[in-house]
Kinemage of the C-alpha trace (Angstrom):
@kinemage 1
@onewidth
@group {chain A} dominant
@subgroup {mainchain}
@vectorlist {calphas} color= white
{ca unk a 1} P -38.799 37.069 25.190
{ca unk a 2} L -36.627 35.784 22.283
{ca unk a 3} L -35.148 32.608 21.651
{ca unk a 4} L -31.803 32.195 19.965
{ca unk a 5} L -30.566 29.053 18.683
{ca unk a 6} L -26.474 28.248 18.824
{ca unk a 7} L -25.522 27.056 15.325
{ca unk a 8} L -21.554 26.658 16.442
{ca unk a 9} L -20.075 23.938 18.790
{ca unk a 10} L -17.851 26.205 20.304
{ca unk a 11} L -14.746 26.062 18.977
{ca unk a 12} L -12.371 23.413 20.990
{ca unk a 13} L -14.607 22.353 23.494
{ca unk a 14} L -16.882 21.054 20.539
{ca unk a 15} L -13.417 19.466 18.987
{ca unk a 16} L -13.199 17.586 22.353
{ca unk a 17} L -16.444 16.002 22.041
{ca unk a 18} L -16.596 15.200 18.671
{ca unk a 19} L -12.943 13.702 19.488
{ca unk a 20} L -14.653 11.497 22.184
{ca unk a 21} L -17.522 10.568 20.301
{ca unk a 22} L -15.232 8.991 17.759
{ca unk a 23} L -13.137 7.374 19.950
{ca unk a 24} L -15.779 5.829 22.073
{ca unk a 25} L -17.473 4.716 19.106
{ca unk a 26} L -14.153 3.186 17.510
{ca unk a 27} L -13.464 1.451 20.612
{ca unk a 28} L -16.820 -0.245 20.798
{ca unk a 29} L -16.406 -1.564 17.166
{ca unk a 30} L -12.898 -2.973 18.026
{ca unk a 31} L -14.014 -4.790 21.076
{ca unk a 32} L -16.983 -6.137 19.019
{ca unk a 33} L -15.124 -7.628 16.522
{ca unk a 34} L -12.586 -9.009 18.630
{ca unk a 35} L -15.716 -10.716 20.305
{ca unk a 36} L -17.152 -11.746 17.272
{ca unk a 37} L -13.340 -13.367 16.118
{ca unk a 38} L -13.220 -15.253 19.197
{ca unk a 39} L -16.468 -17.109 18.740
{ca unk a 40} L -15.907 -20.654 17.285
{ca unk a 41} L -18.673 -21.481 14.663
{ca unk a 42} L -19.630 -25.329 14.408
{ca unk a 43} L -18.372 -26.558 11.094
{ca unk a 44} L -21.060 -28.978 9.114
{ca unk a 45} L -20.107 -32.282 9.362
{ca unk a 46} L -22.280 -33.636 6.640
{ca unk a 47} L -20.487 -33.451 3.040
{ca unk a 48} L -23.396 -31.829 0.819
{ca unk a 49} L -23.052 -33.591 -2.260
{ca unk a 50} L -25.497 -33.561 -5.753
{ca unk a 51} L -25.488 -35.261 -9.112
{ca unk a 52} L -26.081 -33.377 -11.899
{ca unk a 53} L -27.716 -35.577 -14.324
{ca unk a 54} L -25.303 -35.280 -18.142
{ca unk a 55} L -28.618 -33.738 -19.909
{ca unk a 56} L -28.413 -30.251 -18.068
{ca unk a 57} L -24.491 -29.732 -19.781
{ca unk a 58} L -24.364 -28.419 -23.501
{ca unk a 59} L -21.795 -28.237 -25.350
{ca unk a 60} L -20.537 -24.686 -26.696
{ca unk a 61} L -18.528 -24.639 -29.885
């Protein structure tokens, strides 16, 4: 017994899937981003603020 292995998709029929597979994969990165828009991040209420002391600036001529 020998074993033969299909290297085509088979024409249209493997169009069609590929077709699907794209779709289907499109759609799930729309609806995840849409999901990930409508989530409302915190924003920090603390105001970060630092001194930088005057001997760390030089002067460039």
């Amino acid at each position: 017994m020998q074993f033969t292995k299909k290297t085509s998709s088979g024409g249209l029929l493997g169009i069609i899937k590929l077709l699907i597979k794209l779709i289907l994969i499109v759609a799930v990165l729309v609806i995840g981003i849409i999901f990930i828009a409508k989530i409302d991040f915190p924003a920090p209420n603390k105001k970060i603020e630092k001194i930088i002391p005057n001997e760390n600036f030089k002067t460039i001529k």
